[in-house]
C-alpha positions as CSV (number, residue, x, y, z in Angstrom):
1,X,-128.6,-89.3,-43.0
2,X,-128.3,-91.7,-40.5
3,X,-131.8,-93.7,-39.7
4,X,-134.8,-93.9,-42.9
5,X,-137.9,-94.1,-40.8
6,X,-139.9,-91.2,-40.8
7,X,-137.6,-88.2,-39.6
8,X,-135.2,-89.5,-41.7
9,X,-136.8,-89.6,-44.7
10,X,-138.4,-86.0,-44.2
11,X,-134.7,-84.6,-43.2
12,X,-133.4,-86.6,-46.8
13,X,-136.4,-85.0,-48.6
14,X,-135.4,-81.5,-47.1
15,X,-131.5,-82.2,-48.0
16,X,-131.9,-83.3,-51.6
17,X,-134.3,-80.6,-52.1
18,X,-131.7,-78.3,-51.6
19,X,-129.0,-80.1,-53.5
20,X,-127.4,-82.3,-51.9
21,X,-126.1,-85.5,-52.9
22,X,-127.7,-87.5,-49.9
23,X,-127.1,-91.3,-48.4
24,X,-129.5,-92.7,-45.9
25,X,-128.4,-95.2,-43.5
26,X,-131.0,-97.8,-42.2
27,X,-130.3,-100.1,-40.2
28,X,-134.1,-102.6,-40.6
29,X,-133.2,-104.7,-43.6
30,X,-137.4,-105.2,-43.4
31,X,-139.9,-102.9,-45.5
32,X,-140.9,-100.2,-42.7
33,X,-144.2,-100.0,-44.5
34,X,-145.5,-102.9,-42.8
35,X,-145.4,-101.4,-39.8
36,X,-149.1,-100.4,-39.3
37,X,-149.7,-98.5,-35.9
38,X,-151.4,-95.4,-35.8
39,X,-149.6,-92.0,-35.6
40,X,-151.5,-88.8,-35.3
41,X,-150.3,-85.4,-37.0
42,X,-151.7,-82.4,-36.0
43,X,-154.5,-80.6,-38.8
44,X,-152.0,-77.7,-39.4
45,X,-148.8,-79.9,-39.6
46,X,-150.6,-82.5,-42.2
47,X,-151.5,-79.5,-44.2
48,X,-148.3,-78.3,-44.7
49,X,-146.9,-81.6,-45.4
50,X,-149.2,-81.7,-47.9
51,X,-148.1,-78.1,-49.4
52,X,-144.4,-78.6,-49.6
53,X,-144.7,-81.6,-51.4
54,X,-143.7,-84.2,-48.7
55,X,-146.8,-86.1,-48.4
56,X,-148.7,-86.9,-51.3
57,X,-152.6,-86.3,-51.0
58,X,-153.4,-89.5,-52.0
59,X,-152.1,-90.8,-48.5
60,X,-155.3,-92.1,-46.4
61,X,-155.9,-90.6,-43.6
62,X,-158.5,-91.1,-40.8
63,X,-159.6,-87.2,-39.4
64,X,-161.9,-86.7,-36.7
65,X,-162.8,-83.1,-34.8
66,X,-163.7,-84.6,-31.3
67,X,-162.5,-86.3,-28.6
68,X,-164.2,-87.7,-26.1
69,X,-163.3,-88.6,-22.5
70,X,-165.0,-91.7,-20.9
71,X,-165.1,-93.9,-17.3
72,X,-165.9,-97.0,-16.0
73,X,-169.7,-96.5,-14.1
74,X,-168.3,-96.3,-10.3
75,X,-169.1,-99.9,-9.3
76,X,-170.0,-101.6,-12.5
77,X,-168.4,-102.2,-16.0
78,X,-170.2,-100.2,-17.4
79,X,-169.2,-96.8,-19.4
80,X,-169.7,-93.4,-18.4
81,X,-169.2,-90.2,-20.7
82,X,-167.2,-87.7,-18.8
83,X,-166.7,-84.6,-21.9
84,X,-166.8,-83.7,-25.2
85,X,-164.1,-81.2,-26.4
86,X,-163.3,-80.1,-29.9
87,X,-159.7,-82.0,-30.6
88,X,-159.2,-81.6,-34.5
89,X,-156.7,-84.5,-35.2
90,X,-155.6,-86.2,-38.2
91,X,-154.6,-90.0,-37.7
92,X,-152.5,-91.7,-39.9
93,X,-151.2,-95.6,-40.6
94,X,-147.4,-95.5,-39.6
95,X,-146.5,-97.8,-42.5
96,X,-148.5,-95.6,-45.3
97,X,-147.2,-92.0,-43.6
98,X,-143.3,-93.9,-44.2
99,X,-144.2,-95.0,-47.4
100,X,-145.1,-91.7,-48.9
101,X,-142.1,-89.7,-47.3
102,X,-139.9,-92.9,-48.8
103,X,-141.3,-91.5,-52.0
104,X,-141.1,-88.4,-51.7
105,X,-137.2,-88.4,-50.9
106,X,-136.8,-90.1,-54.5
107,X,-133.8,-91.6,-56.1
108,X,-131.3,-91.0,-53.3
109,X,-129.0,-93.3,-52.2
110,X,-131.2,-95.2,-50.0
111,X,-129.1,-98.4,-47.7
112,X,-131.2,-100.5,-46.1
113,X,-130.1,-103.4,-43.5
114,X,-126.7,-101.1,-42.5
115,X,-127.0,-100.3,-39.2
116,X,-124.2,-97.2,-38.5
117,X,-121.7,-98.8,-36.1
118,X,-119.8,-95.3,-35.2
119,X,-119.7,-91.8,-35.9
120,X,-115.8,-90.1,-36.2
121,X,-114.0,-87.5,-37.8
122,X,-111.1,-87.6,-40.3
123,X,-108.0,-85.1,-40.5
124,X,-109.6,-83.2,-42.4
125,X,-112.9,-82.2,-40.2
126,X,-115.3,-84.3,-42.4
127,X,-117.4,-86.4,-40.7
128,X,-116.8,-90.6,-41.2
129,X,-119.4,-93.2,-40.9
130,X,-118.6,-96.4,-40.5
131,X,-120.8,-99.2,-40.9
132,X,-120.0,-103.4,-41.2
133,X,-119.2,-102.4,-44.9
134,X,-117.7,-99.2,-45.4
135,X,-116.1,-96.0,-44.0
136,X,-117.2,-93.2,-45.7
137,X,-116.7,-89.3,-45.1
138,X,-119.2,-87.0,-45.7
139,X,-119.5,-83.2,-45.5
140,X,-122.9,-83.0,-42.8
141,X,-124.4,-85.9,-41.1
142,X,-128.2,-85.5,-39.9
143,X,-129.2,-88.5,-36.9
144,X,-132.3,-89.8,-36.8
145,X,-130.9,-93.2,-35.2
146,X,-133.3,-92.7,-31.8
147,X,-132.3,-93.6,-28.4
148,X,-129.0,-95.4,-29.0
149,X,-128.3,-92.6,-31.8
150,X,-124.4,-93.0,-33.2
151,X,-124.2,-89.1,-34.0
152,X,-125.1,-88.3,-30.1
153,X,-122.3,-90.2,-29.1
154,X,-119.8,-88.0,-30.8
155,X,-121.9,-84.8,-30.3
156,X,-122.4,-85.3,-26.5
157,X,-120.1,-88.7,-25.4
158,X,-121.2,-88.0,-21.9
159,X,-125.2,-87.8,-22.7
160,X,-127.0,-90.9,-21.9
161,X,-130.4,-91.7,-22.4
162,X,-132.3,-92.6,-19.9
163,X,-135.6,-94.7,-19.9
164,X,-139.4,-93.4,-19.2
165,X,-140.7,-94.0,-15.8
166,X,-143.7,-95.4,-17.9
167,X,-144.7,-97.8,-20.9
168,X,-146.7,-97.9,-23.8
169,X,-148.7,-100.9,-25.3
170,X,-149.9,-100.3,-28.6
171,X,-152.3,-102.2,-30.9
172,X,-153.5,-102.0,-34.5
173,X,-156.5,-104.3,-34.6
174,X,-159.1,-105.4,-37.8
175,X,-162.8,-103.7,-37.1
176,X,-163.9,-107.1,-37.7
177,X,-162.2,-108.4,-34.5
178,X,-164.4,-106.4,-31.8
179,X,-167.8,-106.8,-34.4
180,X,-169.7,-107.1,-31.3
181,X,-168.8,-103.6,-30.4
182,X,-170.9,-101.3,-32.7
183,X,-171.3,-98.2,-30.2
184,X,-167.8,-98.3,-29.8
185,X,-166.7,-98.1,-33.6
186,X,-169.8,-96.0,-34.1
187,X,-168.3,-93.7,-31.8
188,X,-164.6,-93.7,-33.3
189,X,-166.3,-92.9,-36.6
190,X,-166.2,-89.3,-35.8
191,X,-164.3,-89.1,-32.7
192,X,-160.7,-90.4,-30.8
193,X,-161.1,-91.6,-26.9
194,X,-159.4,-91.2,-24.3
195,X,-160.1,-93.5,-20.6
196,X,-158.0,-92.0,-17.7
197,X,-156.8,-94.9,-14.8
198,X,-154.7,-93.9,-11.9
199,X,-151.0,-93.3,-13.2
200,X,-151.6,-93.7,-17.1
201,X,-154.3,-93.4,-19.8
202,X,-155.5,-95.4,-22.8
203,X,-156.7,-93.3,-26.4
204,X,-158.1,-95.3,-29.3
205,X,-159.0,-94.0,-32.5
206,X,-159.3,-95.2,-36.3
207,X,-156.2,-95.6,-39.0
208,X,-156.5,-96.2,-42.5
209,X,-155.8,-99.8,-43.1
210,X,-152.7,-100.7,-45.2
211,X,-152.4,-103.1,-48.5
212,X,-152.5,-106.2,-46.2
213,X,-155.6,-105.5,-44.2
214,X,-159.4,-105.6,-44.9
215,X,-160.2,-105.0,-48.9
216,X,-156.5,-103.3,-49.6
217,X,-157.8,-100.2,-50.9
218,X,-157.7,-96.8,-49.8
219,X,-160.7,-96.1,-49.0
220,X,-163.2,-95.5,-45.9
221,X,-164.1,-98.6,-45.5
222,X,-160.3,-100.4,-45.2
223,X,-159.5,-99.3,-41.3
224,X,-157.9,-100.6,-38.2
225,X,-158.8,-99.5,-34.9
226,X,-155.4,-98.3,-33.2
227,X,-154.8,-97.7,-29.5
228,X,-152.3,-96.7,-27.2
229,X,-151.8,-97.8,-23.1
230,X,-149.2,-95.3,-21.3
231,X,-148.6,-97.2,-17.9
232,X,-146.4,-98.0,-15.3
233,X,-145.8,-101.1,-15.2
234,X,-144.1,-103.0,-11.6
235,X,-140.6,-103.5,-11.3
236,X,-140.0,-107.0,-13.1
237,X,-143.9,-107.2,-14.7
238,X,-144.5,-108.2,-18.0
239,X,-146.0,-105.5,-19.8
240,X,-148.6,-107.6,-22.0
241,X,-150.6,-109.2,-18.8
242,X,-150.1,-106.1,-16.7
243,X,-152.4,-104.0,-19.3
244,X,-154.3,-106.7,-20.2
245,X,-155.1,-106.8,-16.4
246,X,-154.6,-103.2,-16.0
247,X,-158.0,-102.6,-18.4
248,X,-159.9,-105.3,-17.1
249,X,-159.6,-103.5,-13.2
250,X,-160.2,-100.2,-15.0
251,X,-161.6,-99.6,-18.2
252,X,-165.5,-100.5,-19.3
253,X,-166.0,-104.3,-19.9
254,X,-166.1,-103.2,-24.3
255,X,-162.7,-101.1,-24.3
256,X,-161.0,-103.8,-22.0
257,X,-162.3,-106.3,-24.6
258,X,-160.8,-104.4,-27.6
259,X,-156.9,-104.3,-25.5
260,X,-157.2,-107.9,-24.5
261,X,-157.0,-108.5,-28.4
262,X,-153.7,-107.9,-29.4
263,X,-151.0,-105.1,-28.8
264,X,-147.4,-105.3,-28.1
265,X,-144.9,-102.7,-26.3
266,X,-143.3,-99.6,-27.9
């Protein structure tokens, strides 16, 4: 298995289950678990997660049954209610959804900080994977590697990726830091949001809060309020001031407040 973030840890979990002696490849020498953006699964999907065994219940989630669609008041900065629609989602912390499929795949060989360098074959068919350390064949080889994947290279050596015509900013940020906001995080209580701006859109929504943030626990009361910007950014602009500006031309003053407060690109 070559990448352990969260496809790769559900493919090794899949794999060992049906016995075989499995190897993951990862090329972060960091603990994915601190990674704490939000990531939202689908009701039906979480539930079967859940099922099978690869989740374990005790993983917080963060579920809410509406979204809601606002504006800026034409003229003002102000915010305007557009619709109400019944959206079921189930939001998730990205580091606490790897951590419990990392636990779930169990005591496989598990190499963290080798990044796979190629993909080959040897003379006898088997596939070879070849990192700074070793060359080792294997009978199947699953890629989870993303964009600049090793396996697509020898699957398809004339398939390059190509990038979005658009960018996304993402934030995770304490409730604490937009206190002054309490219709806001009233609102995300039971619903996610979504503010539409010529070219792109913004949704925010709550995340259970990971081990480092708020109290540390599990519970309720421990989230972060994550958000995404899809955009497109001018040739040459840095992302971070064009949606920092890119909220403050369009969104209400209060959700333009929560962007400007941290975020980075993904």
């Amino acid at each position: 298995m070559i990448g352990g973030s969260i496809a790769g840890c559900a493919a090794a979990v899949a794999g060992s289950r049906a016995g075989a002696d499995v190897t993951v490849y990862e090329r972060s020498e960091a603990e994915l678990q601190d990674r704490g953006f939000g990531i939202v699964i689908p009701p039906g999907l979480h539930a079967e997660l859940l099922g099978s065994g690869y989740l374990d219940a005790a993983m917080p989630t963060a579920p809410v049954g509406t979204r809601v669609w606002l504006t800026r008041q034409p003229g003002g900065r102000s915010v305007r209610e557009l619709a109400r629609q019944r959206s079921p989602v189930t939001p998730c912390n990205w580091g606490l959804l790897w951590r419990s499929l990392r636990a779930s795949v169990g005591a496989v060989r598990y190499l963290r900080g080798q990044p796979v360098t190629s993909v080959g074959r040897d003379g006898a068919g088997r596939a070879v994977i070849t990192t700074a350390r070793s060359e080792e064949p294997y009978d199947v080889v699953v890629g989870a590697d993303g964009h600049a994947s090793a396996t697509r290279r020898l699957l398809a050596p004339g398939l390059r990726p190509e990038p979005a015509p658009y960018a996304v900013w993402r934030g995770a940020i304490p409730l604490g830091a937009p206190a002054g906001r309490p219709r806001e995080l009233e609102l995300l209580r039971d619903a996610w949001v979504t503010l539409g701006f010529p070219g792109g859109h913004g949704i925010f929504y709550l995340i259970p809060g990971g081990p480092r943030d708020g109290d540390g626990s599990t519970g309720p009361g421990n989230r972060l309020l994550a958000y995404a910007i899809y955009g497109r950014p001018p040739e040459g602009a840095e992302p971070g001031p064009y949606v920092h500006e890119l909220a403050r031309e369009h969104f209400p003053a209060a959700w333009a407040d929560i962007v400007a407060r941290g975020g980075r690109r993904a």
